[in-house]
C-alpha positions as CSV (number, residue, x, y, z in Angstrom):
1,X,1.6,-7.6,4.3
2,X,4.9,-6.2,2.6
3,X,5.0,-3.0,1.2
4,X,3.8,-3.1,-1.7
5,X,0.5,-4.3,-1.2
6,X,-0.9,-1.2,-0.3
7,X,1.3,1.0,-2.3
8,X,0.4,3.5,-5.7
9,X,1.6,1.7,-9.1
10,X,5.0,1.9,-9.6
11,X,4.0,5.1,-12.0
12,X,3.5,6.8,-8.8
13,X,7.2,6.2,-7.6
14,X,10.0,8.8,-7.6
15,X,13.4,8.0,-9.2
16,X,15.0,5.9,-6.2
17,X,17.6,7.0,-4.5
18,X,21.2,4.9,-5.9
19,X,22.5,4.7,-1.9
20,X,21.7,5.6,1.4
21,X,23.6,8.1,2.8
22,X,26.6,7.3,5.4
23,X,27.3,7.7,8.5
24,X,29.1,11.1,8.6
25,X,25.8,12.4,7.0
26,X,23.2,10.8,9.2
27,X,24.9,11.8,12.2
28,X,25.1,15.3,10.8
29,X,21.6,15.5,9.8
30,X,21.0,14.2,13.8
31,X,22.5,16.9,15.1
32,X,21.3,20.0,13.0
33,X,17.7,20.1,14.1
34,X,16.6,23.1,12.3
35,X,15.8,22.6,8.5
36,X,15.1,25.3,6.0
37,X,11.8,25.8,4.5
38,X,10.8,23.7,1.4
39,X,10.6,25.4,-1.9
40,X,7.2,26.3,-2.7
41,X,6.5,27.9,-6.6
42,X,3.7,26.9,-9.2
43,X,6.0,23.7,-10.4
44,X,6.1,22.5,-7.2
45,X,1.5,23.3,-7.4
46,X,1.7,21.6,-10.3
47,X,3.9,18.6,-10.0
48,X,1.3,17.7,-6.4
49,X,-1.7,17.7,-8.3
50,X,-0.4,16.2,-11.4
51,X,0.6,13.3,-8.5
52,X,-2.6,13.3,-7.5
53,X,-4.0,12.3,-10.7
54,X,-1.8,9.4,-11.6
55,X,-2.7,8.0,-7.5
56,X,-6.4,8.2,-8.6
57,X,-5.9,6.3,-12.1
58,X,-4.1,4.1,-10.3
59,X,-6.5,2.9,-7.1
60,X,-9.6,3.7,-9.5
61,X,-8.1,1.0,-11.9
62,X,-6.0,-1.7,-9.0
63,X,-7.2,-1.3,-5.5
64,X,-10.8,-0.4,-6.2
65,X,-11.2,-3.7,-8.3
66,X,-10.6,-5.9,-5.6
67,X,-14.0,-8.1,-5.2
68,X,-12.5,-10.8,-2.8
69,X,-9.9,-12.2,-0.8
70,X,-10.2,-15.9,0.0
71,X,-8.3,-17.4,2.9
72,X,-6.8,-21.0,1.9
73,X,-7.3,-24.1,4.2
74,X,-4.2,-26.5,4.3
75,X,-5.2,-29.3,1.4
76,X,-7.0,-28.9,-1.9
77,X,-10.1,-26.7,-2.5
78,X,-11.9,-26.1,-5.5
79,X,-12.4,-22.4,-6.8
80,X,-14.8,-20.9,-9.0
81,X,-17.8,-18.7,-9.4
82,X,-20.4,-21.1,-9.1
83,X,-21.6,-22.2,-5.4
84,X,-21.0,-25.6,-5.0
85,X,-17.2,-24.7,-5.1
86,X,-15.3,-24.6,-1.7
87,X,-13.9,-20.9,-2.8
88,X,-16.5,-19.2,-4.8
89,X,-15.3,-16.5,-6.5
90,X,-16.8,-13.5,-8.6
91,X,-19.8,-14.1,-11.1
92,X,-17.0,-12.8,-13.9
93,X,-14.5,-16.0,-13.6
94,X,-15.3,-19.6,-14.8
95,X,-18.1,-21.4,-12.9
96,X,-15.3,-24.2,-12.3
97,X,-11.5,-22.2,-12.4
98,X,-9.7,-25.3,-11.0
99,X,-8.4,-26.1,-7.6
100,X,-6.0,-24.6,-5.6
101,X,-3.8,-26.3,-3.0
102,X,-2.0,-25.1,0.1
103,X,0.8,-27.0,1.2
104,X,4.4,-26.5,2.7
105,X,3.7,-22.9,2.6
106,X,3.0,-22.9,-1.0
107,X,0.2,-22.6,-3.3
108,X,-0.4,-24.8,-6.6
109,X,-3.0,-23.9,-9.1
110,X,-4.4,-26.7,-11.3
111,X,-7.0,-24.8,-14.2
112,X,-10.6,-27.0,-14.9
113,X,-9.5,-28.5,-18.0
114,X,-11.3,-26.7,-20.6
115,X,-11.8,-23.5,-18.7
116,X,-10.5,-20.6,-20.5
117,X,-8.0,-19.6,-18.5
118,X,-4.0,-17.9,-19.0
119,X,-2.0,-17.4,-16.5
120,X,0.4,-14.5,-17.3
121,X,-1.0,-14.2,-20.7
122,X,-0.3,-17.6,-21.7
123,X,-3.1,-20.4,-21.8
124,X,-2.9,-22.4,-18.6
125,X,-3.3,-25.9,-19.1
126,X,-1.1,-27.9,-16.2
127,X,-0.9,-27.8,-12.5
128,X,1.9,-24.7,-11.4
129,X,3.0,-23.5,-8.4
130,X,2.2,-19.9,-8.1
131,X,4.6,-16.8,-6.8
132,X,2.7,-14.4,-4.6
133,X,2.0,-10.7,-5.0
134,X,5.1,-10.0,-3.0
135,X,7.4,-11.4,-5.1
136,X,9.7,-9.3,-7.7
137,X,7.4,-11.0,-10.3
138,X,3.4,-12.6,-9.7
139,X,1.7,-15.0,-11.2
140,X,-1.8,-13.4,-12.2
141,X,-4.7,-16.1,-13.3
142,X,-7.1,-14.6,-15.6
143,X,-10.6,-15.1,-17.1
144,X,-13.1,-13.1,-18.4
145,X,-10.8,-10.1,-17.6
146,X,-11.2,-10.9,-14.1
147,X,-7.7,-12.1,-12.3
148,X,-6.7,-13.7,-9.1
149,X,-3.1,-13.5,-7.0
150,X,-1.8,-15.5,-4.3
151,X,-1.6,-12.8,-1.5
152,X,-0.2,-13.2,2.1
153,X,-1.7,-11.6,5.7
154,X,1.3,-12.4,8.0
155,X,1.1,-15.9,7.9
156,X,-2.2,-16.7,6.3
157,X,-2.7,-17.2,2.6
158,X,-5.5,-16.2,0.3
159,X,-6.4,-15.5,-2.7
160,X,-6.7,-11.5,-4.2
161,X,-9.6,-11.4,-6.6
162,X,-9.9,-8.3,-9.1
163,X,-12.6,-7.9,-11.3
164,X,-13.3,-4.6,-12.9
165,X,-16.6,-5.0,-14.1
166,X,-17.6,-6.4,-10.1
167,X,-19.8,-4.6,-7.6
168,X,-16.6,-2.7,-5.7
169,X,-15.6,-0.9,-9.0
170,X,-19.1,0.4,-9.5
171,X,-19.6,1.2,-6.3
172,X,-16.2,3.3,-6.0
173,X,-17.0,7.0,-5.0
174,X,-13.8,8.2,-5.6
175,X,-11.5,10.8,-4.1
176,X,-11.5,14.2,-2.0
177,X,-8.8,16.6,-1.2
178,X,-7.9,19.4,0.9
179,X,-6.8,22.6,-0.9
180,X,-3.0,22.4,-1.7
181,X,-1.7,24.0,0.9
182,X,2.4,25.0,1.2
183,X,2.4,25.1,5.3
184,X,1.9,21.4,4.6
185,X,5.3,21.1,2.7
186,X,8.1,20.4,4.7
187,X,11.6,19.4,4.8
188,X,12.4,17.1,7.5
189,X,15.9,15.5,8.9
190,X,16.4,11.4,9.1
191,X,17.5,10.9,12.3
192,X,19.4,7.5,12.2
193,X,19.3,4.7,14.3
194,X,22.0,2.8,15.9
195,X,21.3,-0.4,14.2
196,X,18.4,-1.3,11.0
197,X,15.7,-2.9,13.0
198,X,12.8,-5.0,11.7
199,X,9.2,-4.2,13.0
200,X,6.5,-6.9,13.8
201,X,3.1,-4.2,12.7
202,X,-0.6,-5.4,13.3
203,X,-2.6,-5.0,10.2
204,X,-6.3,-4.3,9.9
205,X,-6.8,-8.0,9.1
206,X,-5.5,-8.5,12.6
207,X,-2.3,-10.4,11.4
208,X,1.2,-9.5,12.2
209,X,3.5,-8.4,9.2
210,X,7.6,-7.2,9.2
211,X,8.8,-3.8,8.4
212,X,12.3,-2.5,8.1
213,X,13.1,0.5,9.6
214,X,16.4,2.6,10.2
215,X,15.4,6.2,12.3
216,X,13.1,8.4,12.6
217,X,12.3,12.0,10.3
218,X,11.8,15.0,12.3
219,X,10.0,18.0,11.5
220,X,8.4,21.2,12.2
221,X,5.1,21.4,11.7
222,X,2.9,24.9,12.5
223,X,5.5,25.8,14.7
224,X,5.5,22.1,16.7
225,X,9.0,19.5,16.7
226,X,7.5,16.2,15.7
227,X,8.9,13.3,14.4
228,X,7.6,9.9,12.4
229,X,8.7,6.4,11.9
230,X,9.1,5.4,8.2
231,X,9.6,2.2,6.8
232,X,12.7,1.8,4.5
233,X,12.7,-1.6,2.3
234,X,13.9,0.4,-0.8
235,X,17.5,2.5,0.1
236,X,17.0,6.3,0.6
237,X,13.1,5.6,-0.2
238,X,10.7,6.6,3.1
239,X,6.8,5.2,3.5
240,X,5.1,6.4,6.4
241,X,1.8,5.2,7.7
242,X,0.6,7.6,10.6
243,X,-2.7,9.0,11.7
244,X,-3.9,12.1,13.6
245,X,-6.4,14.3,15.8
246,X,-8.2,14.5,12.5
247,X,-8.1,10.6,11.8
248,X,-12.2,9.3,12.6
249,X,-13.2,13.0,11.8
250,X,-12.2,15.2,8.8
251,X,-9.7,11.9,7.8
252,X,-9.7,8.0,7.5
253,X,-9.9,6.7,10.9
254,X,-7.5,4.1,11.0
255,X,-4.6,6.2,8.7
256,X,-3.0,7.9,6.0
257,X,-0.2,6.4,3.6
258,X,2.9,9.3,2.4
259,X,6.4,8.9,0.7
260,X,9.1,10.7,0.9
261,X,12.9,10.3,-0.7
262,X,15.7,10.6,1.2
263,X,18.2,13.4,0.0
264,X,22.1,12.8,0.2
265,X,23.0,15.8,2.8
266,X,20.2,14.0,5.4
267,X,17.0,16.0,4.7
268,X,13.7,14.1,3.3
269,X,10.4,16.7,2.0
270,X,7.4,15.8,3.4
271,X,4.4,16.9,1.6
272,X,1.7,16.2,3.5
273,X,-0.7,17.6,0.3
274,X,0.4,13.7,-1.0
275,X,-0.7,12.0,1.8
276,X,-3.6,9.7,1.3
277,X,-5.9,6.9,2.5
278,X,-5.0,3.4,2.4
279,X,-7.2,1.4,0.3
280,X,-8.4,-0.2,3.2
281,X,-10.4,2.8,3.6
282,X,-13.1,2.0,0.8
283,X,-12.1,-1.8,0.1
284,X,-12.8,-4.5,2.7
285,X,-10.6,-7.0,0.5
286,X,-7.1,-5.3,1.2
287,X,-4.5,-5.9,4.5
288,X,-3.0,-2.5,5.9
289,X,-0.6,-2.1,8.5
290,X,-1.7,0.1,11.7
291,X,0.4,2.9,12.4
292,X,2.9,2.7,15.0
293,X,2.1,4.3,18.7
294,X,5.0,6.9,17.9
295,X,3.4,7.5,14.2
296,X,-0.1,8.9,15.7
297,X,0.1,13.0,16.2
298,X,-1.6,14.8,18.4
299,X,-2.0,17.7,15.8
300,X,-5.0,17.9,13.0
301,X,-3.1,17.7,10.1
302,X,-5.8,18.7,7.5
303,X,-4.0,18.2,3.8
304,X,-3.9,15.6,1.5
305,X,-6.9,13.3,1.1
306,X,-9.7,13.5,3.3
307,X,-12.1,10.5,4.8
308,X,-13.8,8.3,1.4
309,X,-17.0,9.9,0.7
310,X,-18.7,6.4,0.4
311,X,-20.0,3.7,2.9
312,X,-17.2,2.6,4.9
313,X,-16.3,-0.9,4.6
């Protein structure tokens, strides 16, 4: 998967960074390894849990709709809820949707005639080829207020089904955090790499997806150096996907999403109190990357969100 398939909404984003910083500044930051304590006051309380809401709208009403993801076959298949279809998709959509066909590496979507279908708001009613949910801009099917998205796992191709009236939106048992907590804020220094690197990373689908990445962050942490990996497809914009002795226990086993911006004299704050679970951790339907080797601590970091309270996919 790319980044943003298991991001918040862009609602959730910081202002981006316009640049990254040079070379003078990242060789700086490399050097100076102690960094001064984060600010901590009730606007900085405030502004983590007011963060906190907008990342639950946002999974309550995106990533925990997701009723399906539907690997295409090379060739034609027809999609729809009812089961004589080769994809059969959720009771909300169309008994017959149309077909959809895999070829070259693309995927064309040709609507039942008569079905009542749009496809980004406009009535579909000839055969298109359809731009995946990693493009700048997706082309979302809808019916019934249920949608589907082409969506990639490394190499394979499927189809995203959302449907917020289905059995996974229902189901949803939402959220639970640990207590803010201001040890847990920290400012850390981007130690830059030689050279920008891309990263082959196993997902949990067991397909192998690229990440940029350009150094490493490092931090102190309850008195302990440590240092993570982030990804960087968006200048002087961090996303780091780690895990830790907590991970299985107190925490989602398999890891815990957190951003961080970079700032222009080299430091980046990391506020663990933001970090949270992947929505692989209550949605069997989504792709997550696995964190790194050098991304899994050996501490308990207990802040942010803690293991989904529901049934484990």
């Amino acid at each position: 998967m790319n980044l943003q398939q298991a991001r918040p909404s862009p609602a959730l984003s910081r202002p981006l960074l316009a640049a990254f910083v040079g070379a003078l500044v990242a060789t700086a930051a490399g050097c100076q390894r102690t960094a001064p304590p984060a600010d901590w006051n009730d606007a900085v309380v405030t502004e983590i849990e007011a963060w906190r809401a907008k990342h639950e709208d946002s999974y309550t009403n995106n990533w925990a709709t997701i009723e399906g993801l539907h690997f295409l076959r090379p060739g034609t298949q027809t999609a729809g809820s009812a089961p004589g279809n080769d994809v059969v998709l959720t009771a909300s959509l169309p008994a017959h949707l149309g077909t959809f066909t895999l070829a070259a590496d693309e995927v064309t979507f040709a609507p039942e005639p008569g079905a009542p279908v749009t496809i980004n708001g406009a009535t579909a009613t000839s055969a298109l080829v359809l731009r995946d949910d990693g493009a700048d801009e997706t082309d979302v099917i809808e019916a019934n207020g249920a949608t589907v998205v082409v969506h990639r796992s490394g190499k394979r191709v499927s189809l995203r089904v959302k449907d917020p009236n289905g059995e996974r939106a229902r189901s949803f048992a939402g959220f639970d955090w640990f207590p803010i907590n201001r040890d847990y804020r920290v400012v850390g220094r981007f130690i830059k790499d030689a050279t920008p690197r891309d990263l082959q990373v196993v997902n949990t689908f067991g397909d192998i997806d690229t990440y940029p990445t350009e150094g490493v962050v490092e931090f102190t942490l309850n008195g302990e150096t440590l240092s993570l990996r982030p990804f960087t497809d968006e200048p002087g914009r961090f996303f780091l996907v780690f895990n830790d002795a907590s991970s299985g226990n107190e925490t989602y086993a398999a890891a815990r999403f957190l951003y961080s911006d970079l700032s222009e004299d080299g430091t980046t704050i990391l506020d663990f109190n933001e970090a949270y679970n992947p929505p692989c951790s209550f949605n069997p339907f989504t792709t997550c990357p696995i964190p790194l080797p050098e991304n899994r601590l050996a501490i308990k970091l207990l802040a942010g969100e803690k293991k989904y309270r529901g049934a484990e996919p």
